[in-house]
Backbone and ligand atoms as CSV (ligand in chain L), in Angstrom:
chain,resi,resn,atom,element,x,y,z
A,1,UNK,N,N,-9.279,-19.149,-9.389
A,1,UNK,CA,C,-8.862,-18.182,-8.365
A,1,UNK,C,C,-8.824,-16.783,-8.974
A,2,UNK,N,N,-8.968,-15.819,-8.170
A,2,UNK,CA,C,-9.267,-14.539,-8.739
A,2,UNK,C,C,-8.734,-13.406,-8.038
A,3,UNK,N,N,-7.287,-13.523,-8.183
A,3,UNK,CA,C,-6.332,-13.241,-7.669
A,3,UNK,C,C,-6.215,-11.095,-7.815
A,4,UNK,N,N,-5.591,-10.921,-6.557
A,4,UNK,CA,C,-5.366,-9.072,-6.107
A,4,UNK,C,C,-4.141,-9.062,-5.922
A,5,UNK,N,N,-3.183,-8.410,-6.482
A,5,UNK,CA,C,-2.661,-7.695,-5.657
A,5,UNK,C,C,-2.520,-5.895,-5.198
A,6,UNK,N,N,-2.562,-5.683,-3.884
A,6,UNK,CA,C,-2.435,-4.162,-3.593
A,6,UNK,C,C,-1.364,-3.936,-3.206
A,7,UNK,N,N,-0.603,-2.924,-3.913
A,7,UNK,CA,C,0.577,-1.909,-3.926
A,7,UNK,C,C,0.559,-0.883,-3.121
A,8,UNK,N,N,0.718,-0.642,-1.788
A,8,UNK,CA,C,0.217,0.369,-0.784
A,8,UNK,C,C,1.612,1.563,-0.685
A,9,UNK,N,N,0.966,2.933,-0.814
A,9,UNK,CA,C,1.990,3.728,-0.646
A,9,UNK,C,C,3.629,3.540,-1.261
A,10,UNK,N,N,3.512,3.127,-2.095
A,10,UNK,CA,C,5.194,3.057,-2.802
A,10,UNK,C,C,5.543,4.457,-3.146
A,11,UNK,N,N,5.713,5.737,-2.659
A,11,UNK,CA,C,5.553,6.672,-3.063
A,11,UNK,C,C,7.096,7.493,-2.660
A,12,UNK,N,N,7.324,8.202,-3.344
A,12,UNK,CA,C,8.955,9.048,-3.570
A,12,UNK,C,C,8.819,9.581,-1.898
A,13,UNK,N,N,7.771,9.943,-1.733
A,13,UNK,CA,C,8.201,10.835,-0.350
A,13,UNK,C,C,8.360,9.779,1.194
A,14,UNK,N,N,7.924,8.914,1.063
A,14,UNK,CA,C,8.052,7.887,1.760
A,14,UNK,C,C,9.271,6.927,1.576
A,15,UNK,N,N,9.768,6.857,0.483
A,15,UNK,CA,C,10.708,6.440,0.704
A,15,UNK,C,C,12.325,7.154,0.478
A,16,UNK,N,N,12.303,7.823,-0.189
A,16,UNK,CA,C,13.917,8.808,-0.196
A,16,UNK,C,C,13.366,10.101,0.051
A,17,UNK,N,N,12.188,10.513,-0.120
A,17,UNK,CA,C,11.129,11.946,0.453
A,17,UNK,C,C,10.967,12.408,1.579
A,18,UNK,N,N,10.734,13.372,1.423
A,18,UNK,CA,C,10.149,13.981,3.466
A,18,UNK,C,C,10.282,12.767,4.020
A,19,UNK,N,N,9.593,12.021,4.175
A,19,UNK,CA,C,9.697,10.617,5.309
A,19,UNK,C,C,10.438,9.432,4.516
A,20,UNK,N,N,11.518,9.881,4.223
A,20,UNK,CA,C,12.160,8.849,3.707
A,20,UNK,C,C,12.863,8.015,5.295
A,21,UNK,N,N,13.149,6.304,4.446
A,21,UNK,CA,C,12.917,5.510,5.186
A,21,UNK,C,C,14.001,4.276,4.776
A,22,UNK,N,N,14.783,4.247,5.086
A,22,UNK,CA,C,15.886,3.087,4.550
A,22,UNK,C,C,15.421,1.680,4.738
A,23,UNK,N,N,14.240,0.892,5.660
A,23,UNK,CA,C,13.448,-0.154,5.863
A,23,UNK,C,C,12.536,-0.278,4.684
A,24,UNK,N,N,12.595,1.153,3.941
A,24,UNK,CA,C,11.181,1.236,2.160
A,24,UNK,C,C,11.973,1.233,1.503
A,25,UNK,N,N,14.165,1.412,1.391
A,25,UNK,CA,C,14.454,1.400,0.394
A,25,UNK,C,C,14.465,0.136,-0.014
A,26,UNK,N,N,14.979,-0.417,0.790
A,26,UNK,CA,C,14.847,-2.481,1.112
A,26,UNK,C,C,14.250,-3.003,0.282
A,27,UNK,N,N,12.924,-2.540,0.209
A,27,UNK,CA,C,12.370,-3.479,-0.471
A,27,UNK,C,C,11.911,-2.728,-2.061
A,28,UNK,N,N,12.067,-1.914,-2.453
A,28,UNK,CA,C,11.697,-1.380,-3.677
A,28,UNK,C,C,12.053,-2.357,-5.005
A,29,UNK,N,N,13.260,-2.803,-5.012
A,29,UNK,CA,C,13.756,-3.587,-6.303
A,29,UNK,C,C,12.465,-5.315,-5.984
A,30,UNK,N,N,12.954,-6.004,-4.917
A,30,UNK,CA,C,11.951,-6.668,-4.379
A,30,UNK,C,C,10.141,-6.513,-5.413
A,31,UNK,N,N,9.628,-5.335,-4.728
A,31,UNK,CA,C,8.464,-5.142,-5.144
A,31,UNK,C,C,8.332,-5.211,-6.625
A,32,UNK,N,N,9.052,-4.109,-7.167
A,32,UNK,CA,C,9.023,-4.069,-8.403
A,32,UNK,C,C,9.363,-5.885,-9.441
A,33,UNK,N,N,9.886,-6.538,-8.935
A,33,UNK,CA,C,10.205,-7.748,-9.200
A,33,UNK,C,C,8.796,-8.664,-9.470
A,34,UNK,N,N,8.321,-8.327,-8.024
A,34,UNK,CA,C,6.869,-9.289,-7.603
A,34,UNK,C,C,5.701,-9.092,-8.795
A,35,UNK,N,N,6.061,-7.711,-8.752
A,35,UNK,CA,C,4.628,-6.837,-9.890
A,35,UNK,C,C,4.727,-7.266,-11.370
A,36,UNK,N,N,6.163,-7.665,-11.755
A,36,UNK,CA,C,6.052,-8.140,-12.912
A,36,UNK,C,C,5.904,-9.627,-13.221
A,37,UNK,N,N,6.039,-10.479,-11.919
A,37,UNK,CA,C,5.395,-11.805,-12.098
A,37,UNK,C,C,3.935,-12.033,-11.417
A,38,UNK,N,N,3.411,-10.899,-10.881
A,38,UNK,CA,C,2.255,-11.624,-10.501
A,38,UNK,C,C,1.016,-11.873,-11.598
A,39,UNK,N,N,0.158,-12.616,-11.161
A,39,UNK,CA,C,-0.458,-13.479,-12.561
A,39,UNK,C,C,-1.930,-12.757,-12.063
A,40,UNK,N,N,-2.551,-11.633,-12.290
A,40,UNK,CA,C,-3.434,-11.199,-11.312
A,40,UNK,C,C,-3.865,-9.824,-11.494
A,41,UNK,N,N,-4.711,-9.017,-11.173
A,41,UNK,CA,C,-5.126,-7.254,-11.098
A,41,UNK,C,C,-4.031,-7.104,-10.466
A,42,UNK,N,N,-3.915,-5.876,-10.566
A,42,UNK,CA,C,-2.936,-5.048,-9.617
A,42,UNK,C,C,-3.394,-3.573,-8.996
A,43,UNK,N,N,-3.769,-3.415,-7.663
A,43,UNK,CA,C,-4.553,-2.005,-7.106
A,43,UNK,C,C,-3.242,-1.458,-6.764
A,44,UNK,N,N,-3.357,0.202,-7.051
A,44,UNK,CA,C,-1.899,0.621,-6.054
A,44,UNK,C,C,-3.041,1.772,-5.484
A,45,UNK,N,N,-2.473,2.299,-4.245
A,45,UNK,CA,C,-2.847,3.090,-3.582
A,45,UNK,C,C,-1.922,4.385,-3.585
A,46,UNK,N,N,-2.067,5.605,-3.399
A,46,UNK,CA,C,-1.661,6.658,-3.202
A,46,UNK,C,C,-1.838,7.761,-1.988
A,47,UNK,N,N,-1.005,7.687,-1.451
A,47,UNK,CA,C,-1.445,8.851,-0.207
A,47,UNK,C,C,-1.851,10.187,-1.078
A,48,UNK,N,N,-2.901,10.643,-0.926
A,48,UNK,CA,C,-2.805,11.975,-1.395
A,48,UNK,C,C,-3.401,13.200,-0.456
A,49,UNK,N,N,-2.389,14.647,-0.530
A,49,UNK,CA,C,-2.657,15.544,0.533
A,49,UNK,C,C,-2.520,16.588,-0.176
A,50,UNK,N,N,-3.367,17.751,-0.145
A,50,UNK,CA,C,-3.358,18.798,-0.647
A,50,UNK,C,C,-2.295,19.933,0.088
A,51,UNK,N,N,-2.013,21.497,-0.464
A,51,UNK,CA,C,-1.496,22.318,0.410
A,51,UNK,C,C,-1.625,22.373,1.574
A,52,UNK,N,N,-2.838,22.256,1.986
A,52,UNK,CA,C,-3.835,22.427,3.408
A,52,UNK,C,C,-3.145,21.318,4.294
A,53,UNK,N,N,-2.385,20.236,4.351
A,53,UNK,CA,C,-1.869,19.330,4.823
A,53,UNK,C,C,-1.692,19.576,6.522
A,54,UNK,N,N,-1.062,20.582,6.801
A,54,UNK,CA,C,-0.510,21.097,7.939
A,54,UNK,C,C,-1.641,21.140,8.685
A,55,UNK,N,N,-2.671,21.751,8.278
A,55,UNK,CA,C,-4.296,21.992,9.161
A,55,UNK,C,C,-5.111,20.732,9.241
A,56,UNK,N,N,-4.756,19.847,8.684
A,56,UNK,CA,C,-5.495,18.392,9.238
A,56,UNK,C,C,-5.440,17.842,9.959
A,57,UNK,N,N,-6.181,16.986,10.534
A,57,UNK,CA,C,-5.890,16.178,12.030
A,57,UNK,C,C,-4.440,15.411,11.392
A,58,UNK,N,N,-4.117,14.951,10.549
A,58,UNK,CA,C,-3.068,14.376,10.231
A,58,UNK,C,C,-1.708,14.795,10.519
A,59,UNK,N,N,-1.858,16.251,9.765
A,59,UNK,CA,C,-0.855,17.404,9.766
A,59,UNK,C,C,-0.722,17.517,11.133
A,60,UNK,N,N,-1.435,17.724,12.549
A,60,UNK,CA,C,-1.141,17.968,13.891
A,60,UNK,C,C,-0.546,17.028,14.137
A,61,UNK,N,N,-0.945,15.865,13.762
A,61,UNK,CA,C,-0.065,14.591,14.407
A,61,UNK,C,C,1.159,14.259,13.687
A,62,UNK,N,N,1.318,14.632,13.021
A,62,UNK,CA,C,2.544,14.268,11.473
A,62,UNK,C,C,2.765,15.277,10.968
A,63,UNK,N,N,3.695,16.817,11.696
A,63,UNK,CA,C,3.635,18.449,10.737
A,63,UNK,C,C,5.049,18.425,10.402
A,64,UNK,N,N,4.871,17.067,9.373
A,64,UNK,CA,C,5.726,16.742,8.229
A,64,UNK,C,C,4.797,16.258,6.782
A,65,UNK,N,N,4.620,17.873,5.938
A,65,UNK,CA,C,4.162,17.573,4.640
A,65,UNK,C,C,4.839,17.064,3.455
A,66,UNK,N,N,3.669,16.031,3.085
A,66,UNK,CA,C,4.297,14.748,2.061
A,66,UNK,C,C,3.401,14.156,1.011
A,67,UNK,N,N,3.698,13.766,0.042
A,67,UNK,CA,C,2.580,13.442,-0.541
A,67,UNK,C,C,1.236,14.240,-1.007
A,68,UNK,N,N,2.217,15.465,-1.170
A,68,UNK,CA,C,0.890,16.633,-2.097
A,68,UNK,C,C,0.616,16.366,-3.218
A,69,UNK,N,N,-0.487,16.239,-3.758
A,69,UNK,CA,C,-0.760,15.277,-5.175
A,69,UNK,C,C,-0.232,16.256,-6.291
A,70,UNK,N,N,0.472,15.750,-7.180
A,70,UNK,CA,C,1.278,16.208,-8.018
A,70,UNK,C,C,2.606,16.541,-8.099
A,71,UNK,N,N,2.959,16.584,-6.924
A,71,UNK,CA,C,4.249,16.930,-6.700
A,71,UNK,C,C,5.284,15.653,-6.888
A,72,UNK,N,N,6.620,15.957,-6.929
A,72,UNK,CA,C,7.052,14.366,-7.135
A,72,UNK,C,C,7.401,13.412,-6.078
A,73,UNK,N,N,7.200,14.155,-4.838
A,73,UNK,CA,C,7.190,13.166,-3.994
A,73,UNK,C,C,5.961,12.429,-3.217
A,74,UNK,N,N,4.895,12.849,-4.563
A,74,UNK,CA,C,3.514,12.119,-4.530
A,74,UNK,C,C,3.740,10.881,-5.499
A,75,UNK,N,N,4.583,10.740,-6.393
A,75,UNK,CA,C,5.211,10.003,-7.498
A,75,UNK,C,C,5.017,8.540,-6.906
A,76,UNK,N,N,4.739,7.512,-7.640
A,76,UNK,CA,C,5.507,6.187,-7.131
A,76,UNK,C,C,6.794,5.938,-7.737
A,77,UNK,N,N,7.163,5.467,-6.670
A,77,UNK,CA,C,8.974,5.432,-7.190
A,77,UNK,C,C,8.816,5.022,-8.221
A,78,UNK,N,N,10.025,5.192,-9.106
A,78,UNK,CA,C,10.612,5.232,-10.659
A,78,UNK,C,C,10.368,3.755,-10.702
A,79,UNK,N,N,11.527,2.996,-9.947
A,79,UNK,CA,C,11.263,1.763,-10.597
A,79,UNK,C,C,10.468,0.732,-10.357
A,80,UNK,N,N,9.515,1.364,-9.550
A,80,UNK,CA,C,8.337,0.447,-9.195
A,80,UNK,C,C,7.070,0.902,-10.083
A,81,UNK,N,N,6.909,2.582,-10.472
A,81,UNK,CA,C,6.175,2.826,-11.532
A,81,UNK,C,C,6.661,2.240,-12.795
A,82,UNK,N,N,7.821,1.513,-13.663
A,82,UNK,CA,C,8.203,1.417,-14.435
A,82,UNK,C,C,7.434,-0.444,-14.757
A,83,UNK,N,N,7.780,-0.992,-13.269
A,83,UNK,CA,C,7.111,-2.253,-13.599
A,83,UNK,C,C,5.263,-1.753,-13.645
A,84,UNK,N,N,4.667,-0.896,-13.100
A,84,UNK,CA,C,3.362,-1.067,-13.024
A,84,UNK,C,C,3.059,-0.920,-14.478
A,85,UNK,N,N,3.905,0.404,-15.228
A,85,UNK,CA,C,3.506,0.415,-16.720
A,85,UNK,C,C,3.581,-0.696,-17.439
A,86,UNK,N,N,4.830,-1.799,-17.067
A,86,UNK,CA,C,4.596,-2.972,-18.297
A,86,UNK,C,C,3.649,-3.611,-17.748
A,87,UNK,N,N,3.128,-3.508,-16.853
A,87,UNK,CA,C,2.166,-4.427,-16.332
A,87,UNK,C,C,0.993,-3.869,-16.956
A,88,UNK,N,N,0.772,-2.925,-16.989
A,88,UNK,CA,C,-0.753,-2.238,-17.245
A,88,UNK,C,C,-1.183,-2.461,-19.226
A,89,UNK,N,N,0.056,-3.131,-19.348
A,89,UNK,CA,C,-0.072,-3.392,-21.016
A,89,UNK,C,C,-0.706,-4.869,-21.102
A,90,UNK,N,N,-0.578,-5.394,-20.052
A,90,UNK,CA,C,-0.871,-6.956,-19.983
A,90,UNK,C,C,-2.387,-7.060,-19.143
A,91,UNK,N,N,-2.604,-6.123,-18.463
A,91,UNK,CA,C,-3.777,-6.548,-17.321
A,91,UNK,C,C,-4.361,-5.149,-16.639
A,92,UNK,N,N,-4.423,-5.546,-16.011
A,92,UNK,CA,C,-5.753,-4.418,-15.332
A,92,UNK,C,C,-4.339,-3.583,-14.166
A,93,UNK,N,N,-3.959,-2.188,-14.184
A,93,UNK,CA,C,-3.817,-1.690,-13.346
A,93,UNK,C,C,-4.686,-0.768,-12.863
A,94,UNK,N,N,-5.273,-0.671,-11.320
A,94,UNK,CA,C,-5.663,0.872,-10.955
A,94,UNK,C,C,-5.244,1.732,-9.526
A,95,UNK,N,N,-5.284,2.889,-9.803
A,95,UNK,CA,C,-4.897,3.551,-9.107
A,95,UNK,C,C,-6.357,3.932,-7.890
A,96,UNK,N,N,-5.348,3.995,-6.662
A,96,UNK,CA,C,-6.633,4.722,-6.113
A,96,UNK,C,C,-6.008,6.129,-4.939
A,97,UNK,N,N,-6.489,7.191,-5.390
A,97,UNK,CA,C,-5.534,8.034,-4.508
A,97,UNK,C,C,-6.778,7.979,-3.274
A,98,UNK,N,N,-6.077,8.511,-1.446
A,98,UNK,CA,C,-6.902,8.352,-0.380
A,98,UNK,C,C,-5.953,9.517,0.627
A,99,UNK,N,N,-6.800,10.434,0.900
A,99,UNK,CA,C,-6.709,11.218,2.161
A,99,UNK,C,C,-6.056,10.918,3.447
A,100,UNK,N,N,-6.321,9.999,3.526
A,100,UNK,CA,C,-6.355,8.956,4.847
A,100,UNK,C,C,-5.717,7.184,4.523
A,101,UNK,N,N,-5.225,7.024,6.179
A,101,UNK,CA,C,-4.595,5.268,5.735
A,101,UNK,C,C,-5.558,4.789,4.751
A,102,UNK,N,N,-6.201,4.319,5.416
A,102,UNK,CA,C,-7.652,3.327,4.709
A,102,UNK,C,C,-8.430,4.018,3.417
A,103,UNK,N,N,-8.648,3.290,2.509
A,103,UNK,CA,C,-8.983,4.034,1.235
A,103,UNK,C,C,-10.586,2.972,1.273
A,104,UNK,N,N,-11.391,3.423,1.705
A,104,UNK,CA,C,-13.349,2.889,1.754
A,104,UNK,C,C,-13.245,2.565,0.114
A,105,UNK,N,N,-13.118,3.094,-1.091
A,105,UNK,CA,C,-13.179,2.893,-2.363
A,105,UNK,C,C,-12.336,1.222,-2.174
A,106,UNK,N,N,-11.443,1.237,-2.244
A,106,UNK,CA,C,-10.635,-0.059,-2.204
A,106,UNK,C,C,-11.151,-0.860,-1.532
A,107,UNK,N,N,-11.830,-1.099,-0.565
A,107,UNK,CA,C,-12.612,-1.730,0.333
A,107,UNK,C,C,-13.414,-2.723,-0.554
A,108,UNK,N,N,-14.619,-1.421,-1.120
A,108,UNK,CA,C,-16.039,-1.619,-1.570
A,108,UNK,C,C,-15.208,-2.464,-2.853
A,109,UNK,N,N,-14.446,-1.919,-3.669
A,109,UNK,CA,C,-13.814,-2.608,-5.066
A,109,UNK,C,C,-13.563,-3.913,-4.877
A,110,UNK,N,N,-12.803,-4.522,-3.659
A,110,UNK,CA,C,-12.421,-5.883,-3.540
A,110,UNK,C,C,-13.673,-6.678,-3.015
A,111,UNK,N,N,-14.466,-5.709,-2.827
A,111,UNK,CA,C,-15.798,-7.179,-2.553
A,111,UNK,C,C,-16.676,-6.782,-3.529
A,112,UNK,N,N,-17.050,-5.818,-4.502
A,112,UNK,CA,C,-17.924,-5.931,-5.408
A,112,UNK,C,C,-16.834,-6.759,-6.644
A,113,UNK,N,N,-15.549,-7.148,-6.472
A,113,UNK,CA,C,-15.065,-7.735,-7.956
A,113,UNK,C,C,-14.844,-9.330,-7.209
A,114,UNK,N,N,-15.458,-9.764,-5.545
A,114,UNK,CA,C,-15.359,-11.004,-5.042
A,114,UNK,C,C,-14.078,-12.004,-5.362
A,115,UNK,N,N,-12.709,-11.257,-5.184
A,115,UNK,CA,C,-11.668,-11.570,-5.454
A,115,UNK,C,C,-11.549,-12.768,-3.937
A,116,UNK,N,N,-10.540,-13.854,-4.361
A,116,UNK,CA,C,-10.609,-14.883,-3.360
A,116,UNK,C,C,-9.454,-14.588,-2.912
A,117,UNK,N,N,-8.331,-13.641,-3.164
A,117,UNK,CA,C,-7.538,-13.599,-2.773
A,117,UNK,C,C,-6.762,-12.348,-2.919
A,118,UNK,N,N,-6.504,-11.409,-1.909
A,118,UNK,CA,C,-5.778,-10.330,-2.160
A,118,UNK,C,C,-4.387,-10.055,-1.498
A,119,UNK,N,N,-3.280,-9.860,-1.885
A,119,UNK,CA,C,-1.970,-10.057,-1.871
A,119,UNK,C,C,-1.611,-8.669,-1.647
A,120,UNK,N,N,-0.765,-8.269,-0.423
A,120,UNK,CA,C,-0.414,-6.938,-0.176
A,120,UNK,C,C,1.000,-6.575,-0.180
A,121,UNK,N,N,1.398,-5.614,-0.466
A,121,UNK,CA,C,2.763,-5.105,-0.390
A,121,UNK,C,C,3.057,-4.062,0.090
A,122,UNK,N,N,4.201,-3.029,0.204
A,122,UNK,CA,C,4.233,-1.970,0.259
A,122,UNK,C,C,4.535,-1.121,2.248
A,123,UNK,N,N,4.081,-0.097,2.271
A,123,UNK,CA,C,4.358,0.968,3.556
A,123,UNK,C,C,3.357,1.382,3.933
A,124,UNK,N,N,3.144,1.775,5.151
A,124,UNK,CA,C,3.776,1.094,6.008
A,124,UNK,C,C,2.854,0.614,6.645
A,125,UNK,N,N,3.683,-1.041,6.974
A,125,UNK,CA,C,3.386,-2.214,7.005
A,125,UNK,C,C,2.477,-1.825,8.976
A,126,UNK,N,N,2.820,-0.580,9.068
A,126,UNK,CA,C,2.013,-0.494,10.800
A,126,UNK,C,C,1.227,0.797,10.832
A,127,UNK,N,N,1.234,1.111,9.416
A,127,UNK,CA,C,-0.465,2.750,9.351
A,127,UNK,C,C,-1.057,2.143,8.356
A,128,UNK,N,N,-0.585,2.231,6.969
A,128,UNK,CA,C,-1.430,1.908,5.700
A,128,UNK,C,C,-2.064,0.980,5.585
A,129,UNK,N,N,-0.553,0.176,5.669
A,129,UNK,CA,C,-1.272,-1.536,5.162
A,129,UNK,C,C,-1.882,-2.411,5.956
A,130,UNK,N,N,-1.941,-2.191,7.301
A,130,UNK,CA,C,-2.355,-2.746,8.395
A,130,UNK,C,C,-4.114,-1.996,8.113
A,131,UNK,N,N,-4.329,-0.755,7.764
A,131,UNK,CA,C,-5.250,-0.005,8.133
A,131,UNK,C,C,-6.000,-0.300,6.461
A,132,UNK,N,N,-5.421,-0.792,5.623
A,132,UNK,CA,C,-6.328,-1.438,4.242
A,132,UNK,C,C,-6.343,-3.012,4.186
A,133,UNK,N,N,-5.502,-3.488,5.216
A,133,UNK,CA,C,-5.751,-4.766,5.366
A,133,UNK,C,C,-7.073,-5.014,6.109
A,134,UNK,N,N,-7.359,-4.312,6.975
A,134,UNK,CA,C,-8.394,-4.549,8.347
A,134,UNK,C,C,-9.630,-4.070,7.669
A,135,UNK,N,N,-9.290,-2.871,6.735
A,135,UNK,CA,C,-10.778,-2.610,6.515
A,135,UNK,C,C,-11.249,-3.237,5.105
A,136,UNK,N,N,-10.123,-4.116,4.486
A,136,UNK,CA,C,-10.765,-5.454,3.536
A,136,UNK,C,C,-11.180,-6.430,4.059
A,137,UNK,N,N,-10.785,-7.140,5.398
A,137,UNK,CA,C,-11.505,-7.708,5.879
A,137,UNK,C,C,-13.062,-7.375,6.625
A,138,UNK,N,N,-13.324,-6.262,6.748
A,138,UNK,CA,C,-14.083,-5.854,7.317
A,138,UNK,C,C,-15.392,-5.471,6.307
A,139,UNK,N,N,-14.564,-5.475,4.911
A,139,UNK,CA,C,-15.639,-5.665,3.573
A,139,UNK,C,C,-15.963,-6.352,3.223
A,140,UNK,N,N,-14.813,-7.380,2.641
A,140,UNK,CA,C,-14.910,-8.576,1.956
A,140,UNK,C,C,-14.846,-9.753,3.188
A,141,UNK,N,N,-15.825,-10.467,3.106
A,141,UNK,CA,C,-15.855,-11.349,4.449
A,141,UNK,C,C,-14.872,-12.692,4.061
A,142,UNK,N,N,-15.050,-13.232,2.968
A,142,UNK,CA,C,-14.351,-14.680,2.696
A,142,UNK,C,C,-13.449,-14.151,1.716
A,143,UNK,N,N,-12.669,-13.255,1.829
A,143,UNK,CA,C,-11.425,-12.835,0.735
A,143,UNK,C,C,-10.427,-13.013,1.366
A,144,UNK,N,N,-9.732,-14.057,1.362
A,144,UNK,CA,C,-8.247,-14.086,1.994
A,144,UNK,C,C,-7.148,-13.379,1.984
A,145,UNK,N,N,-6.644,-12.542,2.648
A,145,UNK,CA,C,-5.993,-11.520,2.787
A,145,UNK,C,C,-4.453,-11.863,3.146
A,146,UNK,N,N,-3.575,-11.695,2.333
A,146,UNK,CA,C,-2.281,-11.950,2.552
A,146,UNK,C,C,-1.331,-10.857,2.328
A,147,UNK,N,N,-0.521,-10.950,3.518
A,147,UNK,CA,C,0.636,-10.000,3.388
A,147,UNK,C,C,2.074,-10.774,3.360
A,148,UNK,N,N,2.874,-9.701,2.234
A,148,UNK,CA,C,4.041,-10.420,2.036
A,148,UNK,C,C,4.945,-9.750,3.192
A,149,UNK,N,N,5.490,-10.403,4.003
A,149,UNK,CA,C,6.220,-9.426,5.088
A,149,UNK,C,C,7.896,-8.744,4.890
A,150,UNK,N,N,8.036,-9.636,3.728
A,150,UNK,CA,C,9.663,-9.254,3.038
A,150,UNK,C,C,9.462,-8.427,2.009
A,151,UNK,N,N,8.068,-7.938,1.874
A,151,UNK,CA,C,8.093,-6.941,0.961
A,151,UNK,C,C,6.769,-5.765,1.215
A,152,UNK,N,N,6.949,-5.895,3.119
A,152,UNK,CA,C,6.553,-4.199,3.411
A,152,UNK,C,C,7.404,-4.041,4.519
A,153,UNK,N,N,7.287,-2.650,4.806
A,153,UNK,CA,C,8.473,-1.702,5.717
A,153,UNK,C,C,7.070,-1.345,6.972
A,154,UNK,N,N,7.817,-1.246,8.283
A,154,UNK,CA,C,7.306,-0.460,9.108
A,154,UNK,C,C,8.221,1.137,8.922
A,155,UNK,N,N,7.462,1.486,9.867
A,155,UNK,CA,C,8.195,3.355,10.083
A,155,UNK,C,C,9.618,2.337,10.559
A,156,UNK,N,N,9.547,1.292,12.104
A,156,UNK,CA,C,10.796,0.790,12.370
A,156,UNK,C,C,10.816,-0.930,12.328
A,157,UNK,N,N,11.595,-1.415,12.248
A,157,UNK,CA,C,11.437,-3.080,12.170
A,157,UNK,C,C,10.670,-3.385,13.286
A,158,UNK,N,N,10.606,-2.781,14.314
A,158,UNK,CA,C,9.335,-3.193,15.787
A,158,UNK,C,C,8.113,-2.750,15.836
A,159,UNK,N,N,8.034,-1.811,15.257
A,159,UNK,CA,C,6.654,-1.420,14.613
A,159,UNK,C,C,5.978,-2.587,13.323
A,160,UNK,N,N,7.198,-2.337,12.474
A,160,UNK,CA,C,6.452,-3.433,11.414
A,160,UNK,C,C,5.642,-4.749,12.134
A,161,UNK,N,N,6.860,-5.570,13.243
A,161,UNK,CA,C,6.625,-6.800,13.426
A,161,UNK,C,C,5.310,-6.664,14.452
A,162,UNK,N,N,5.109,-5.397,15.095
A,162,UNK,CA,C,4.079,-5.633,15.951
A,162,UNK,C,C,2.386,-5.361,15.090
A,163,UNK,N,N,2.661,-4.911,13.609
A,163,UNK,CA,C,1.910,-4.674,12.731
A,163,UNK,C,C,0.787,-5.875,12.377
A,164,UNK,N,N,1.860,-6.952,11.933
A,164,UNK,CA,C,2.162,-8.151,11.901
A,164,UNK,C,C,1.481,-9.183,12.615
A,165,UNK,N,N,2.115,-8.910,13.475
A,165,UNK,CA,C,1.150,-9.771,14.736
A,165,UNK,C,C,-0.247,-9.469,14.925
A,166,UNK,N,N,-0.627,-8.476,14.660
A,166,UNK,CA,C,-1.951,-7.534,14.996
A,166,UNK,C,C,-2.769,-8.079,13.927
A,167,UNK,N,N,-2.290,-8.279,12.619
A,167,UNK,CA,C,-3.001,-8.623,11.437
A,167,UNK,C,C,-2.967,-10.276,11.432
A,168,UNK,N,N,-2.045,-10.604,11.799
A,168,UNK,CA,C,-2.328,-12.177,11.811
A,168,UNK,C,C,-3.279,-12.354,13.262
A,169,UNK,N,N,-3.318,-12.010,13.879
A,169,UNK,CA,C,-4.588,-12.305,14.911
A,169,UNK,C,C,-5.765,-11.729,14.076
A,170,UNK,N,N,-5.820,-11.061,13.180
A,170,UNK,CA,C,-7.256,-10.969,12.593
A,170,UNK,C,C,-7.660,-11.853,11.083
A,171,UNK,N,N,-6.731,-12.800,11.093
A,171,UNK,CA,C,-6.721,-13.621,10.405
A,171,UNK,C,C,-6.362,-13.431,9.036
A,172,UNK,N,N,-5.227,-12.579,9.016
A,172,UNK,CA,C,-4.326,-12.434,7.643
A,172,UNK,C,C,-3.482,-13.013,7.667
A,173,UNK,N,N,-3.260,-14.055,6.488
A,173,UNK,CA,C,-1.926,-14.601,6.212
A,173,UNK,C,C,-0.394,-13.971,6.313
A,174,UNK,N,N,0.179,-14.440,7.420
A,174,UNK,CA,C,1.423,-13.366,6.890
A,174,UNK,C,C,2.535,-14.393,6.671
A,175,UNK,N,N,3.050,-13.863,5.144
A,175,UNK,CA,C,3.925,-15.132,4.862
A,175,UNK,C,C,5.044,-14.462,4.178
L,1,ZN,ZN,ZN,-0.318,10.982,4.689
C-alpha cells in the first residue's frame, strides 16, 4: 500500500487568525497527533495570497485578508508545524502553497506517485478539502480518497456535515 496523507490549510490565520475558528481549534492537538503516527508521505497545503488579496475574485467574495505568504498568519500552526518537522526527519514531507481552494499541482502529484490511498485532514472541511478532495478524484481515478471527519472543521458544524455528504456521494470514504 502506498499510503498519502494531505494536511489542508492548518494555517495561524484560519485558525486563531483573521478567520479564526473555534471548530479548527478542536482539532489541532488531534491532527498533530495523527501526523506523528502516520506510516506514509505527508502533503500539506498552504493557502497563499499576496498584498493584492482584496482585488481578487476571492477578496470580493471574502474582503477578509489572510494568509499573505510570509506573514505569520500564513504560518502552520506551531504545534502542528512542530509534528511535521519530526516527521520530515523520518519521511517525505511537502509543501504545496495554492492561490485558490484546489491546488492542480497536488492533483497531478497524487496520480503521477499512483498512491492507493490518500488520507485527508485539516480546513475547511466545505471550501478546501472538499475542493482537493474532488479534484483528486478527478485525477487520480483508482486512488481511494479518505477523509477523517474528527479531524477537519467546516466554517460551521452544518456546513462541514453537508461537505461530507457531498464527498461521500462522490465516493470518498468518510470515516
Ligand atoms: Zn484564501
Amino acid at each position: 500500500m502506498n499510503k498519502l496523507l494531505i494536511v489542508v490549510d492548518m494555517q495561524n490565520d484560519f485558525i486563531t487568525g483573521s478567520l479564526a475558528n473555534e471548530e479548527g481549534q478542536k482539532i489541532v492537538t488531534k491532527i498533530a497527533d495523527f501526523i506523528r503516527d502516520f506510516d506514509g508521505d505527508v502533503y500539506v497545503t498552504r493557502d497563499t495570497h499576496t498584498e493584492d488579496y482584496m482585488n481578487t475574485q476571492e477578496g470580493k467574495r471574502l474582503p477578509v485578508p489572510h494568509c499573505i505568504k510570509g506573514t505569520e498568519g500564513w504560518q502552520i500552526v506551531p504545534k502542528i508545524q512542530a509534528a511535521l518537522d519530526e516527521k520530515a526527519k523520518a519521511g517525505v514531507v511537502r509543501y504545496f502553497d495554492k492561490n485558490t481552494f484546489g491546488c492542480v499541482e497536488l492533483g497531478e502529484e497524487v496520480a503521477r506517485k499512483q498512491y492507493t490511498d490518500v488520507e485527508m485532514v485539516g480546513v475547511c472541511t466545505d471550501i478546501c478539502v472538499i475542493s482537493n478532495a474532488l479534484l483528486i478524484k478527478a485525477c487520480a481515478l483508482e486512488t481511494n480518497v479518505v477523509i477523517h471527519k474528527d479531524l477537519c472543521a467546516g466554517v460551521t458544524p452544518e456546513s462541514h456535515e453537508n461537505a461530507l455528504n457531498a464527498m461521500a456521494a462522490c465516493q470518498c470514504d468518510i470515516i
